[in-house]
RODO-2510 file (C-alpha; in nm, 4 decimals, decimal comma):
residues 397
     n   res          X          Y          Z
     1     x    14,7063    12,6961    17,9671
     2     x    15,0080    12,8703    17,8406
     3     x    15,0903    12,9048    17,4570
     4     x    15,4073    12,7451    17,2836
     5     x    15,6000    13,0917    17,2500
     6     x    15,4869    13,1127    17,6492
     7     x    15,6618    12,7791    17,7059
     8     x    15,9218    12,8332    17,4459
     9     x    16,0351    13,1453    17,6505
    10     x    15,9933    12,9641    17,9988
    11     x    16,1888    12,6645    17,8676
    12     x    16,4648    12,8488    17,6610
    13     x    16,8072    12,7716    17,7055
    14     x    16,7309    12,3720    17,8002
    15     x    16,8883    12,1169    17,6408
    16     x    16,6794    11,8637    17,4606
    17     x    16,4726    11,6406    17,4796
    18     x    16,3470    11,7207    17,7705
    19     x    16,0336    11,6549    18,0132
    20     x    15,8487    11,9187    18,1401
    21     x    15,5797    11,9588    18,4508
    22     x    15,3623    12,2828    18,4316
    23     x    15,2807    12,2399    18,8092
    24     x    15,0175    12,5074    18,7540
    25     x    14,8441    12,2797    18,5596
    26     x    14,8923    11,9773    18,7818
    27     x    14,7554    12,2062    19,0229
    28     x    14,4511    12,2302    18,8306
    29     x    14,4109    11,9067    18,8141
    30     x    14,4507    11,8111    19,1367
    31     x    14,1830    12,0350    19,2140
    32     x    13,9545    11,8828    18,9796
    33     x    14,0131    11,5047    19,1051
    34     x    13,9159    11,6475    19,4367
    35     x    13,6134    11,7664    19,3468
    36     x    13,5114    11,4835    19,1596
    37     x    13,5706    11,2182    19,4296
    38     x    13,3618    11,4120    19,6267
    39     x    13,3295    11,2556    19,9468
    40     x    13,6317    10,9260    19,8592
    41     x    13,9258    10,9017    19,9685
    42     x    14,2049    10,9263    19,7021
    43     x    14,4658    10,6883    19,6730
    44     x    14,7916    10,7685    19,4223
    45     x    14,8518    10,4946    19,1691
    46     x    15,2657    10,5481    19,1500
    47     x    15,2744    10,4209    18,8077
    48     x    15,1116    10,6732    18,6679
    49     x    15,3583    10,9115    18,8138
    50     x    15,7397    10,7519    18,9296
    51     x    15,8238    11,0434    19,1147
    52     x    15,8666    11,0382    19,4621
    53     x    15,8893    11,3965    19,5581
    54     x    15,5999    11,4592    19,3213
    55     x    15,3592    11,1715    19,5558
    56     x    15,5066    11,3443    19,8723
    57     x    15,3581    11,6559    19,6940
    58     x    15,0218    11,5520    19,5959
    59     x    15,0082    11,3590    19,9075
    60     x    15,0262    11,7120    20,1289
    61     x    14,7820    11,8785    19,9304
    62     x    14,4932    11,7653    20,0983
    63     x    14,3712    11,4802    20,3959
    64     x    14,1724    11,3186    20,1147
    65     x    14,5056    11,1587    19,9374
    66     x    14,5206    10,8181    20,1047
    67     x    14,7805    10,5871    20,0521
    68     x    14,9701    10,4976    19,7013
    69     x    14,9054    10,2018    19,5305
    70     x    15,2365    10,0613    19,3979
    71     x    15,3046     9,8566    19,0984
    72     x    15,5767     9,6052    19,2161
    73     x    15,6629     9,4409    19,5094
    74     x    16,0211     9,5774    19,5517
    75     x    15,8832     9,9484    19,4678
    76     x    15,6271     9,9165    19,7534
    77     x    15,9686     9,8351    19,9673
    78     x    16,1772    10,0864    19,8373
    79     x    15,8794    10,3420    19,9020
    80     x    15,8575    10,2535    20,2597
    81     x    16,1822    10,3098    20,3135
    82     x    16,1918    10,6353    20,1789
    83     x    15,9484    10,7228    20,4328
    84     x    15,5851    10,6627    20,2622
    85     x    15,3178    10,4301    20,4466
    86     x    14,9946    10,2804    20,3171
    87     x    15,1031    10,0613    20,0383
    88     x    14,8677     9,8997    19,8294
    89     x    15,0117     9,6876    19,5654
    90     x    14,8022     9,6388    19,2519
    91     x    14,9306     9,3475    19,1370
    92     x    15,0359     8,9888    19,2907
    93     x    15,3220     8,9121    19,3843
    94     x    15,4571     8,5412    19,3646
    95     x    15,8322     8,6116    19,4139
    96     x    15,9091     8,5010    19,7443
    97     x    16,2019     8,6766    19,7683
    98     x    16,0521     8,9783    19,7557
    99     x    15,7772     8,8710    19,9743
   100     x    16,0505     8,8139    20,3013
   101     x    16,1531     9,1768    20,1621
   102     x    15,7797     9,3530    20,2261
   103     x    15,7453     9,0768    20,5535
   104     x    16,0515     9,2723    20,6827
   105     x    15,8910     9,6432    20,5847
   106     x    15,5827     9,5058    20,7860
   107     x    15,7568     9,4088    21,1097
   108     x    15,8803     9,7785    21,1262
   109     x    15,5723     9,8615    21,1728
   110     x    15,4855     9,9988    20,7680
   111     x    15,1815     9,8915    20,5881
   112     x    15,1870     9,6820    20,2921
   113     x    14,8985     9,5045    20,1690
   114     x    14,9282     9,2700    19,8562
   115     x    14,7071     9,1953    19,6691
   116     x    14,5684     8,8565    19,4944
   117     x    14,2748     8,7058    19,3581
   118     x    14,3120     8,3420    19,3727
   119     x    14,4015     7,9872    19,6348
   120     x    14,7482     7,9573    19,4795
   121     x    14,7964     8,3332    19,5683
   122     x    14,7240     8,2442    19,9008
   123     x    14,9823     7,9573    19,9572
   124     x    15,2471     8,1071    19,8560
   125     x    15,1505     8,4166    20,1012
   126     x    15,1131     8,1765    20,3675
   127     x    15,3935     7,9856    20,3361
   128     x    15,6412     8,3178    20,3338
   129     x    15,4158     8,4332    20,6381
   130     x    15,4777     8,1584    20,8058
   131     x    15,8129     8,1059    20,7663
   132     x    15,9287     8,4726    20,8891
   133     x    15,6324     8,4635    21,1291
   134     x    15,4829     8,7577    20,9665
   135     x    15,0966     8,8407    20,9357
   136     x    15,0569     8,9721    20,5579
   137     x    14,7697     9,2357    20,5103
   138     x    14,5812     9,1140    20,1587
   139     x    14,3142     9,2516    19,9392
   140     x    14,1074     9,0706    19,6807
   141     x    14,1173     9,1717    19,3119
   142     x    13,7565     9,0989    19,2218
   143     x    13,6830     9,0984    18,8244
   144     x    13,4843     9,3591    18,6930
   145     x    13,5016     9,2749    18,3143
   146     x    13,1609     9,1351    18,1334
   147     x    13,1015     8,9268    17,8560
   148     x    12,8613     9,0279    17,5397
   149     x    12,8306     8,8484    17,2268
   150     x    13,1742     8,8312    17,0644
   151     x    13,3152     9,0973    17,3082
   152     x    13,4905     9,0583    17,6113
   153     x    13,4417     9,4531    17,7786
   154     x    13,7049     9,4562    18,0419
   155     x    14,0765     9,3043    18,1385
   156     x    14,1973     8,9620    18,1512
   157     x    14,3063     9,0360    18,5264
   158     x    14,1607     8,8625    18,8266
   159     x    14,0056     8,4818    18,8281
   160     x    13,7542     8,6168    19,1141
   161     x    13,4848     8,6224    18,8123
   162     x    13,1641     8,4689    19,0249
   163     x    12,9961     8,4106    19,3997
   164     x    13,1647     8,0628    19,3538
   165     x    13,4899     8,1347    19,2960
   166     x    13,4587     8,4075    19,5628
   167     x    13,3376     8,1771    19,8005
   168     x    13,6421     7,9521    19,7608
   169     x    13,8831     8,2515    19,8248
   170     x    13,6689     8,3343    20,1581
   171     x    13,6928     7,9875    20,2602
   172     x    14,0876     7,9481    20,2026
   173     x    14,1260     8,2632    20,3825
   174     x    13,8985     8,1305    20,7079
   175     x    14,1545     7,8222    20,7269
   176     x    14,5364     8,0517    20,7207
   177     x    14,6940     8,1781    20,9950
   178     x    14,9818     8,3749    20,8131
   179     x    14,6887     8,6552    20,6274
   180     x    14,4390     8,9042    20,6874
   181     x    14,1800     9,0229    20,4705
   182     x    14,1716     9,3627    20,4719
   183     x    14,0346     9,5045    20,1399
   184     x    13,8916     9,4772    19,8088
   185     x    13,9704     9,6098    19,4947
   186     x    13,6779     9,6426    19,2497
   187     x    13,8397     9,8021    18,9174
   188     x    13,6077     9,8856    18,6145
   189     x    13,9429     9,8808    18,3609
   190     x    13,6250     9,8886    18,0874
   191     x    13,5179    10,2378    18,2665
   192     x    13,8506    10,3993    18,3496
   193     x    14,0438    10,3156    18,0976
   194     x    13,8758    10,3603    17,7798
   195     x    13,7855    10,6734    17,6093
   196     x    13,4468    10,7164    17,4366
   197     x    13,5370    11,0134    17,2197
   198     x    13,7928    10,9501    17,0432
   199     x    13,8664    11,1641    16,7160
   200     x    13,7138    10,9635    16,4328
   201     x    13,6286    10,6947    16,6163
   202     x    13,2705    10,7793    16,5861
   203     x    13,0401    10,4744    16,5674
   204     x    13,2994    10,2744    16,8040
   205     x    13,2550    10,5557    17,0760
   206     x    12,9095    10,4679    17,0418
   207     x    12,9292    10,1257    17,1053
   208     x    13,1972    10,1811    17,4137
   209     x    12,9473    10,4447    17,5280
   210     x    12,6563    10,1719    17,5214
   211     x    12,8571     9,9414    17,6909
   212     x    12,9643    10,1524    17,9796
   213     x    12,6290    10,2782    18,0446
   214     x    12,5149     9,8588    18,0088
   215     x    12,8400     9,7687    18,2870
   216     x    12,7676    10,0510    18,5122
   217     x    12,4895     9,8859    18,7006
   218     x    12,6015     9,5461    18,6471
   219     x    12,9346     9,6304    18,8360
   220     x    12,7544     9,8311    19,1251
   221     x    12,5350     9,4883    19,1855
   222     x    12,8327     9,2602    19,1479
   223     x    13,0238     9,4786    19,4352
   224     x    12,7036     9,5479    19,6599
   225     x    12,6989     9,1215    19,6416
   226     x    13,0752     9,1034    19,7285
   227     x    13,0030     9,3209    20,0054
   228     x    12,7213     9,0753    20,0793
   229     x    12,9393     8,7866    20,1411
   230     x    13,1935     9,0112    20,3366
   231     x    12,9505     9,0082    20,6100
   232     x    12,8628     8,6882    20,5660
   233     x    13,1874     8,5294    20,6573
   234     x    13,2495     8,7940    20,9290
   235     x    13,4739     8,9563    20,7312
   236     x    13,5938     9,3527    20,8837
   237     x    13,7560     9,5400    20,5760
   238     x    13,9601     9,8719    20,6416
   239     x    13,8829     9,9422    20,2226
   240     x    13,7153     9,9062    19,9260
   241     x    13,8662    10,0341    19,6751
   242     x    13,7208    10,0854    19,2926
   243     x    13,7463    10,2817    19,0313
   244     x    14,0356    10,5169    18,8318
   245     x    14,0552    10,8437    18,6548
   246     x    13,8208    10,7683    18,4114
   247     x    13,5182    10,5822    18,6026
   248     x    13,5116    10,8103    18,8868
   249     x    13,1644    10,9717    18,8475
   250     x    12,9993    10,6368    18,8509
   251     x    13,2171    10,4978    19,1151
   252     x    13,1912    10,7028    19,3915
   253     x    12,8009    10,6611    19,3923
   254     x    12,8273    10,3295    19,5809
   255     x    12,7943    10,3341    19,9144
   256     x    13,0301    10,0806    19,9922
   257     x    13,3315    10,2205    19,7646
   258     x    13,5759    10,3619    20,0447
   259     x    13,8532    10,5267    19,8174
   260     x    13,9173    10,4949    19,4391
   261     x    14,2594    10,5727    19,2598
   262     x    14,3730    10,8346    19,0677
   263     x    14,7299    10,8469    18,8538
   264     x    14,6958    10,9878    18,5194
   265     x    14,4415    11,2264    18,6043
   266     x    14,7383    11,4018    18,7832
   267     x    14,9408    11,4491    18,4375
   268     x    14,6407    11,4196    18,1834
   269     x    14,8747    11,1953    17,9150
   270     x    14,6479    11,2611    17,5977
   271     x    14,4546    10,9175    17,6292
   272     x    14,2654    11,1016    17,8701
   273     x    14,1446    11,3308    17,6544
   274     x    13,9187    11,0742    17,5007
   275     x    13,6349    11,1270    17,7795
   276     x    13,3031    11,2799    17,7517
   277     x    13,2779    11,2894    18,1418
   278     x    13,5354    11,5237    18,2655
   279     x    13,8017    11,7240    18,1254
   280     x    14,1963    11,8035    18,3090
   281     x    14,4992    11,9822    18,1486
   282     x    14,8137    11,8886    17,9878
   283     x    15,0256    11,9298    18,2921
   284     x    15,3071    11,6602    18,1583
   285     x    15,5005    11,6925    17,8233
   286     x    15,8155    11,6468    17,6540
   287     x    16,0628    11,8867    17,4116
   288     x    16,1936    11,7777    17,0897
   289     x    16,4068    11,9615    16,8773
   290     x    16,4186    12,0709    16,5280
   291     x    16,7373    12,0193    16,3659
   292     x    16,6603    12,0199    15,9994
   293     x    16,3937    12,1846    15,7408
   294     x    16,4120    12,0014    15,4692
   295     x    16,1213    12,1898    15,3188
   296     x    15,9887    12,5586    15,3760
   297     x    15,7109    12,3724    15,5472
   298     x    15,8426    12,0338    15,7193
   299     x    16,0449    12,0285    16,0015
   300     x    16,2368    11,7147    16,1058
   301     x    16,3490    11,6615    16,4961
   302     x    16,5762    11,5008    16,6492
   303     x    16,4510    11,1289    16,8546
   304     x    16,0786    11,1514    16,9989
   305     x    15,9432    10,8319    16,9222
   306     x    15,8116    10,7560    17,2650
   307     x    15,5231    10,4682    17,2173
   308     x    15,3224    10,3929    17,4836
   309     x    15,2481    10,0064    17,5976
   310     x    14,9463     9,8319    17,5319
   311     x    14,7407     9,7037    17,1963
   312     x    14,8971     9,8488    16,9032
   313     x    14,6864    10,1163    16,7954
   314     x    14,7278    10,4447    16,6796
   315     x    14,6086    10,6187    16,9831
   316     x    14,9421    10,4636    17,1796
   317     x    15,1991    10,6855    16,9542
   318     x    15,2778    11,0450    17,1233
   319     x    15,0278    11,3058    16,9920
   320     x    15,1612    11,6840    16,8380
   321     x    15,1226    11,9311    17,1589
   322     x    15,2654    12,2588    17,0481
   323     x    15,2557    12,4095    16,8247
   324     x    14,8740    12,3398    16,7494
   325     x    14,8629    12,2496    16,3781
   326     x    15,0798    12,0185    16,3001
   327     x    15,1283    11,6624    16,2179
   328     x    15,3523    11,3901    16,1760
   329     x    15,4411    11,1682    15,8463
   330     x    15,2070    10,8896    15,8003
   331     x    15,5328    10,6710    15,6930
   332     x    15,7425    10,7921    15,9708
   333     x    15,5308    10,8717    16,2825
   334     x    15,7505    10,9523    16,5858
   335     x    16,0420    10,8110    16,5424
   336     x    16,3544    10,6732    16,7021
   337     x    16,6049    10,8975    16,5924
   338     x    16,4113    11,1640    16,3938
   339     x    16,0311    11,3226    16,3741
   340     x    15,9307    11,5140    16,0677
   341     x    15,6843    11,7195    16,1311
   342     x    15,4209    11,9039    15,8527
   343     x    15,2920    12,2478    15,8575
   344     x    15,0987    12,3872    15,6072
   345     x    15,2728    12,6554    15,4256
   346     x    15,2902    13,0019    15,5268
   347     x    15,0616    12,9356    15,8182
   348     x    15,4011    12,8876    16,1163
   349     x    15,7690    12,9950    16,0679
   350     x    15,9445    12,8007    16,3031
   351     x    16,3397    12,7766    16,2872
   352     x    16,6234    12,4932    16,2935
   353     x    16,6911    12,4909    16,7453
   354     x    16,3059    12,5513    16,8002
   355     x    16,1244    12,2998    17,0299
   356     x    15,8341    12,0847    16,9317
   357     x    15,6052    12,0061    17,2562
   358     x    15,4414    11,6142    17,2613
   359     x    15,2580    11,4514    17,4828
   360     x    15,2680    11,1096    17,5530
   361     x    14,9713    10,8399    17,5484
   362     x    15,0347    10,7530    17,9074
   363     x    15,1166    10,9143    18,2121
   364     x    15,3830    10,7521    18,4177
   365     x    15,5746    10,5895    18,1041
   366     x    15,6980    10,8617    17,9965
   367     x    15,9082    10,9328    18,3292
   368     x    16,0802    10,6213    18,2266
   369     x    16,2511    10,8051    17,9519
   370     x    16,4045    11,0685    18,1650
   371     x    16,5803    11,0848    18,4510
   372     x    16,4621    11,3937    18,5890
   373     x    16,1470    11,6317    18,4843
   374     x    16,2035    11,9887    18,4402
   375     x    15,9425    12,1925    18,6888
   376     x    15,7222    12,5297    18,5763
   377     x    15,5698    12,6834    18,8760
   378     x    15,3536    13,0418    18,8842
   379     x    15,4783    13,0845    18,4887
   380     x    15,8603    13,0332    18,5989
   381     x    16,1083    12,7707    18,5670
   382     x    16,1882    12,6347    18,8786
   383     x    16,6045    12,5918    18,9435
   384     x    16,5411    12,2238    19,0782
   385     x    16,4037    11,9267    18,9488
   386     x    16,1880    11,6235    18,9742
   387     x    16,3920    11,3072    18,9985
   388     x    16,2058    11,0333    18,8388
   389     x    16,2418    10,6360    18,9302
   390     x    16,5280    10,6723    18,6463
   391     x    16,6933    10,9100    18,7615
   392     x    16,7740    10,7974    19,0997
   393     x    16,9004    10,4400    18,9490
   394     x    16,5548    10,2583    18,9618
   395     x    16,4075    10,0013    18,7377
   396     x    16,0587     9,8115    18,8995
   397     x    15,9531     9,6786    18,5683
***
């Protein structure tokens, strides 16, 4: 990892803010992921990252990236066009509109696969299907949450929650002409997605400890009896997906798992630094810059205030990258249109034009801010860029 003077020299002359990939670092990281999937295929969650070039990238790095799974309908479309195959969305899509769009994408010959977890999904799938006379691919979003007294561990995502409601989802399937079930998706959003050491957090990274060690076996006998009723129905699956950045150790011990999906483990936002299982590098960040010292010691930029979606919480604000020592106003934070940012005396001389490195909480969000990143490879700063979904004029949602 390079220092902030390091970066500071690499990045001088750029005019702020400004996003940065250390593509030595990303490097790193994809390295890691590799080695922790072990024997898994790899698919590349897009919303973590909303870069083409940089997918094309990871994708050519090694036979185990399989496949991205897209975020929105019309993304998945736009990607195939640009030349990318083995779509996976993530999420249903109702629009039918959009639906003709991907029906069109799939008569080319491309791969799309939606995804859906309930009868209604189904009908309006058909009903598109049938009316373009297109066979949609689909895979079924099975819940992995569980329930403990007063706690709900998990997402509000799928209605797949039981054999029963299962069952009726096989059973629709067995009667429509227009789909084909190709794949599951078990995700452990409980596993992946929450950290379980978390600065002063310290009795409620117990608790989220207990309960992912408590869900680990519950969601490796829900999936083996998903798999179960596959076979029973006659079902032939091409994947099974499960699992994220953060759940990967656990997930790939199941037989059954085909692939699992990685996105921020590819940037690290600092969310992911709240794990006790694995550890990547900072390979994303931004550049703020200083443009007042109202005190010998405080040190107020200019904009910043890049907050992350999700449950309002602390963690969700951008976190103080370099230089190491810092921190923000507790009235303040990161703001809109300034950042102040506290030193303690004596201990940093830093002057008005200086950069201040942040991170952001998550990985892909941030590329929404920018329209291109600015690229450090082997220590140097790369003449081209990274055109983000911004950048080239796009807006998926």
């Amino acid at each position: 990892m390079k220092t902030y003077q390091q970066y500071k020299e690499i990045l001088s002359g750029k005019s702020f803010p400004y996003a940065c990939l250390d593509m030595d670092l990303l490097k790193e990281n994809i390295r890691i992921n590799l080695v922790r999937a072990k024997n898994k295929k790899i698919r590349i969650a897009s919303k973590s990252i909303r870069i083409p070039e940089l997918m094309k990238f990871i994708l050519a790095s090694d036979d185990k990236f399989n496949g991205i799974m897209a975020y929105h309908g019309k993304e998945a479309v736009y990607l195939t066009q640009l030349g990318f195959d083995d779509i996976l969305l993530g999420y249903p899509v109702v629009d039918k509109t959009i639906l003709v769009e991907i029906g069109e994408e799939i008569k080319k010959g491309k791969y799309i696969c939606l995804m859906l977890d309930s009868k209604a999904h189904l009908d309006i799938i058909e009903s598109v299907g049938k009316s373009i006379g297109v066979k949609f691919p689909i895979c079924l979003d099975i819940d992995m949450s569980q329930d403990y007294p007063g706690v709900h561990f998990g997402v509000w995502r799928s209605s797949i929650v039981d054999e029963h409601s299962l069952e009726e989802v096989f059973k629709a399937i067995t009667q429509l002409e227009f789909v084909q079930l190709d794949g599951l998706m078990g995700y452990e959003a409980q596993i992946a997605g929450i950290g379980d050491k978390v600065k002063g957090n310290g009795l409620k990274n117990n608790v989220i400890s207990l309960l992912k060690n408590r869900s680990v076996p519950k969601i490796k006998a829900w999936r083996e009896k998903v798999l179960d009723k596959v076979k029973e129905y006659g079902f032939t699956l091409k994947f099974f997906n499960g699992g994220g950045t953060g759940s990967m150790e656990t997930t790939i011990q199941e037989e059954g798992i085909t692939e699992v999906t990685v996105g921020s483990g590819f940037f690290c936002s600092h969310l992911f630094d709240y794990y006790s299982n694995f550890t990547l590098y900072p390979s994303l960040f931004y550049a703020i810059q200083i443009v007042r010292k109202p005190k010998p010691n405080i040190y107020t930029c200019h904009g910043g205030g890049f907050t992350a979606s999700g449950g309002v919480e602390k963690t969700k604000a951008p976190i103080l990258y370099l230089p190491e020592g810092g921190k923000f106003d507790a009235n303040e934070g990161v703001g809109e249109v300034q950042t102040p940012v506290f030193f303690e005396k004596n201990n940093i001389d830093l002057q008005i034009g200086d950069p201040i490195y942040l991170r952001h909480a998550k990985a892909g969000e941030l590329c929404e801010r920018f329209n291109e990143v600015l690229i450090i490879d082997d220590g140097k700063l790369k003449t081209e860029t990274f055109k983000t979904y911004r950048g080239l004029g796009l807006n998926f949602g």
